[in-house]
C-alpha positions as CSV (number, residue, x, y, z in Angstrom):
1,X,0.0,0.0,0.0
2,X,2.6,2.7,1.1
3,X,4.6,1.7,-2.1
4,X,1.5,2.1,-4.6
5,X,0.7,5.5,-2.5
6,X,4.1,6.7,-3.0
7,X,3.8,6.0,-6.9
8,X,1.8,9.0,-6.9
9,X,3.8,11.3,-5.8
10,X,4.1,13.5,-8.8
11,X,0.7,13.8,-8.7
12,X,0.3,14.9,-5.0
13,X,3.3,17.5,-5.5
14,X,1.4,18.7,-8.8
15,X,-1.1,21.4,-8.8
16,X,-2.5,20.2,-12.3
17,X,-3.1,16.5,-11.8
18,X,-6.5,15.5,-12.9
19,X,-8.9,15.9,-10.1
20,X,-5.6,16.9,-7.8
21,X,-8.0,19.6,-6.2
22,X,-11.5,17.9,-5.9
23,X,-11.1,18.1,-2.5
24,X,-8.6,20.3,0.0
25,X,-7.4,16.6,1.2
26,X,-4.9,15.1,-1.2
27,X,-5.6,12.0,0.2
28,X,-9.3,12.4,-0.3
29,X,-8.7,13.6,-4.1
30,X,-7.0,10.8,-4.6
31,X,-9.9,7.8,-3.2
32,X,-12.2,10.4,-5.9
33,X,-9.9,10.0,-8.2
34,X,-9.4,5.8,-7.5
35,X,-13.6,6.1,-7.7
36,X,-13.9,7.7,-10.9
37,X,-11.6,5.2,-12.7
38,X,-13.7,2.5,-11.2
39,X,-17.0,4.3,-12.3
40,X,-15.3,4.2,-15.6
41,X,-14.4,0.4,-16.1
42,X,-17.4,-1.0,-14.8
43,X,-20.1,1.7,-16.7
44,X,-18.8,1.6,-20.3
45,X,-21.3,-0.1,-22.2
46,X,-21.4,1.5,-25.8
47,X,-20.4,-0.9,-28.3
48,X,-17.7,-0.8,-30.7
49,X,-16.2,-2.9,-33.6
50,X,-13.5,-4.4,-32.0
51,X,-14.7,-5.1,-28.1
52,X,-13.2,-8.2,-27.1
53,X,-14.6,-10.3,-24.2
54,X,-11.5,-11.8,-21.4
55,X,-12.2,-15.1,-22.3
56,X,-10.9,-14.3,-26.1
57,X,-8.1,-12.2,-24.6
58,X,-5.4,-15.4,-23.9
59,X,-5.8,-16.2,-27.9
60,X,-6.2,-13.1,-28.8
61,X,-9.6,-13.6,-30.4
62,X,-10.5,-10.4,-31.4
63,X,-7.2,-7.9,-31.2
64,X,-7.9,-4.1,-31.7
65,X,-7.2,-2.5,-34.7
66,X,-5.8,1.5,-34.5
67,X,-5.6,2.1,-38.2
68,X,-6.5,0.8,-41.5
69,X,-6.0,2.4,-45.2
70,X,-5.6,0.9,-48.3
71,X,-3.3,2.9,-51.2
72,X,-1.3,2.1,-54.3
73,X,2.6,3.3,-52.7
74,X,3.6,-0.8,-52.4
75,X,4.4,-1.2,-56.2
76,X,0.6,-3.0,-56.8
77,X,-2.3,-2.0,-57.7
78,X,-3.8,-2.7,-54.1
79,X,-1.8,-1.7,-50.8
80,X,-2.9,-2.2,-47.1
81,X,-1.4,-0.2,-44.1
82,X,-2.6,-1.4,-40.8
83,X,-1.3,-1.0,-37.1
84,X,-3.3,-4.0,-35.1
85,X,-2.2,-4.4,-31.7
86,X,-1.6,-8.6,-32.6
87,X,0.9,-10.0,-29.8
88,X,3.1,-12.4,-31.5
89,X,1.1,-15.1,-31.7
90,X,3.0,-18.4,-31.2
91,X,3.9,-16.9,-27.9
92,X,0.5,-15.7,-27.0
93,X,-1.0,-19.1,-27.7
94,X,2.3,-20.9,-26.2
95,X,1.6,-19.1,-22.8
96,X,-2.1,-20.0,-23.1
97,X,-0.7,-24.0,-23.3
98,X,1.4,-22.8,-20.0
99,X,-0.9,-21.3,-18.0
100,X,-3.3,-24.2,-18.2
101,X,-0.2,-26.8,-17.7
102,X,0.8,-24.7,-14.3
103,X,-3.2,-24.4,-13.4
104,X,-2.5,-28.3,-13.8
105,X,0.8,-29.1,-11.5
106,X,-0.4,-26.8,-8.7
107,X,-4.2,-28.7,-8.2
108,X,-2.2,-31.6,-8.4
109,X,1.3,-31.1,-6.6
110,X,0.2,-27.6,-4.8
111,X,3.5,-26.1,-5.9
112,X,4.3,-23.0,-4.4
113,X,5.7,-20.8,-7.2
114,X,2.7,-22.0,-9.3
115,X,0.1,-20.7,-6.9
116,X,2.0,-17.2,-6.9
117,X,1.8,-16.5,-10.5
118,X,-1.7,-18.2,-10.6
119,X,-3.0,-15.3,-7.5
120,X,-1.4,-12.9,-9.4
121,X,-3.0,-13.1,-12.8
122,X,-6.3,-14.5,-11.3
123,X,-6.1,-11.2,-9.3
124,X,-5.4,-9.1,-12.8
125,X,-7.6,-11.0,-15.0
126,X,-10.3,-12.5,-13.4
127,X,-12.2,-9.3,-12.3
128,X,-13.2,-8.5,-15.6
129,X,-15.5,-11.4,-15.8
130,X,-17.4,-9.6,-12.9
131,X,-18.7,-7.0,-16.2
132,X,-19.9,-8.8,-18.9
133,X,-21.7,-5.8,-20.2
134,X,-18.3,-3.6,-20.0
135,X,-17.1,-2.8,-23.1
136,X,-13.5,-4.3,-22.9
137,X,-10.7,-5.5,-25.5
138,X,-7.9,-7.7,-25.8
139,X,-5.0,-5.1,-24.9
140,X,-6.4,-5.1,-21.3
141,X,-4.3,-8.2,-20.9
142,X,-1.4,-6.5,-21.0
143,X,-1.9,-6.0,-17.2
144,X,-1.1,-9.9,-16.6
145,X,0.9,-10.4,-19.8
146,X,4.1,-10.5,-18.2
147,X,3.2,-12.8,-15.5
148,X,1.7,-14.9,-18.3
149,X,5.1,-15.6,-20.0
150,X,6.5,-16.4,-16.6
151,X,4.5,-19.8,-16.8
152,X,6.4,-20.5,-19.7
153,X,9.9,-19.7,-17.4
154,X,7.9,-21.6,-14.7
155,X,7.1,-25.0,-16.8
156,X,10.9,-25.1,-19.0
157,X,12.3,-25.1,-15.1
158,X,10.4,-28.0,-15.0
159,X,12.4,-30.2,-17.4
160,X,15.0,-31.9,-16.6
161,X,16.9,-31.9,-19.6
162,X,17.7,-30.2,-22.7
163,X,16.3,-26.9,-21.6
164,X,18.6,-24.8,-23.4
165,X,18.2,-26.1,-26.6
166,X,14.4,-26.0,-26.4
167,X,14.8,-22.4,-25.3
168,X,16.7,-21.5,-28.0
169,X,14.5,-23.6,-30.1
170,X,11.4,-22.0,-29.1
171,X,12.7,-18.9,-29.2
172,X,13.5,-18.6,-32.5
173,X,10.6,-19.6,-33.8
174,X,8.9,-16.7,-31.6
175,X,11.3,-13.9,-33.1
176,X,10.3,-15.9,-36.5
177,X,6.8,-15.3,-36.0
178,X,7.4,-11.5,-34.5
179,X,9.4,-10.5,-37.8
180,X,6.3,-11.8,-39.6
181,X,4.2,-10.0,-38.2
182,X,6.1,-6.8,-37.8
183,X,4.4,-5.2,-41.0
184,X,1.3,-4.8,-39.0
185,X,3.0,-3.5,-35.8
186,X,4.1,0.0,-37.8
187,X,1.8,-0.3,-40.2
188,X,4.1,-0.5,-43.2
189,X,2.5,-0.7,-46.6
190,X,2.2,-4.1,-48.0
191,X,-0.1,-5.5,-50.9
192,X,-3.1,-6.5,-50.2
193,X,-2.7,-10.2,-51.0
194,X,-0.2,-10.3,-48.5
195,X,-1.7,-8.1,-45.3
196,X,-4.7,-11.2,-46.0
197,X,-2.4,-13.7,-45.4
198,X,-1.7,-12.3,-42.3
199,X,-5.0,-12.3,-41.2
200,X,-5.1,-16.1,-40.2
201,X,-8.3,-15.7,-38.5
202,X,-11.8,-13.8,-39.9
203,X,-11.7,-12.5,-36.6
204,X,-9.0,-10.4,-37.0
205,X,-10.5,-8.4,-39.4
């Protein structure tokens, strides 16, 4: 607590923060403040074209597009710019795979380091399930996204041989994947035929 209080010191020493003078207490502007952001991600219910329910979010279902135009500057007759916020997704899904695997070895073997990434991202993910009407999408995981990966770490710990190789192994085939995908990140110009390709799911249209 004093540690997430302290965080906000630049806005407690700021005479411009948002709401830093709702009240003549700092300490009560900031509970406002902690309310209105609450009011916010629990109220928001107007629909748009790429919500994304948590349940879709380990996959990455439905991922949130930021920009879309199509042009003729690729050297075809039909061009496609797009900036999607896609994770890369052999490691997306790979974690997924993880997740479930240390959900797995701590019912059965009650490991301690499993339970501790398992509080964590139940305690950053599972909330949302609590607003079904709430419009949400799939960059919210980024919250737990971190502590997601660390079940892979968790599970290649977990073998007893050969772990560097299938690190290395695996990890190629990530930055494979990323470099793939990388067109869509910046949103470089690419002919249409080919920014398709990359849509390996309807969904992600």
């Amino acid at each position: 607590m004093i540690t997430y209080v302290t965080s906000w010191t630049g806005w407690f020493v700021s005479s411009v923060g948002w709401d830093r003078n709702w009240s003549s207490n700092p300490f009560k502007s900031l509970w406002h403040y902690h309310y209105e952001i609450l009011n916010f991600h629990t109220t928001l219910t107007q629909p748009h074209p790429y919500e994304a329910g948590p349940l879709g979010w380990l996959i990455m279902r439905r991922p949130t597009s930021f920009f879309y135009e199509t042009s003729e500057d690729c050297g075809v007759s039909k061009c496609s710019q797009e900036v999607l916020a896609l994770g890369t997704p052999i490691l997306w899904w790979a974690a997924t795979i993880a997740l479930l695997a240390t959900i797995w070895l701590w019912i059965r073997k009650g490991d301690f380091q499993a339970g501790i990434l398992l509080a964590v991202i139940g305690a950053l993910y599972l909330p949302w399930f609590l607003f079904p009407e709430r419009t949400m999408f799939t960059f919210y995981a980024l919250t737990f996204q971190p502590f997601l990966l660390l079940t892979l770490v968790y599970l290649l710990s977990k073998i007893g041989r050969n772990q560097q190789r299938i690190a290395i192994l695996f990890g190629a085939i990530v930055v494979a994947n990323f470099l793939y995908f990388t067109p869509l990140y910046y949103g470089a110009s690419i002919a249409f035929t080919s920014w398709s390709d990359h849509m390996w799911f309807t969904s992600w249209i």
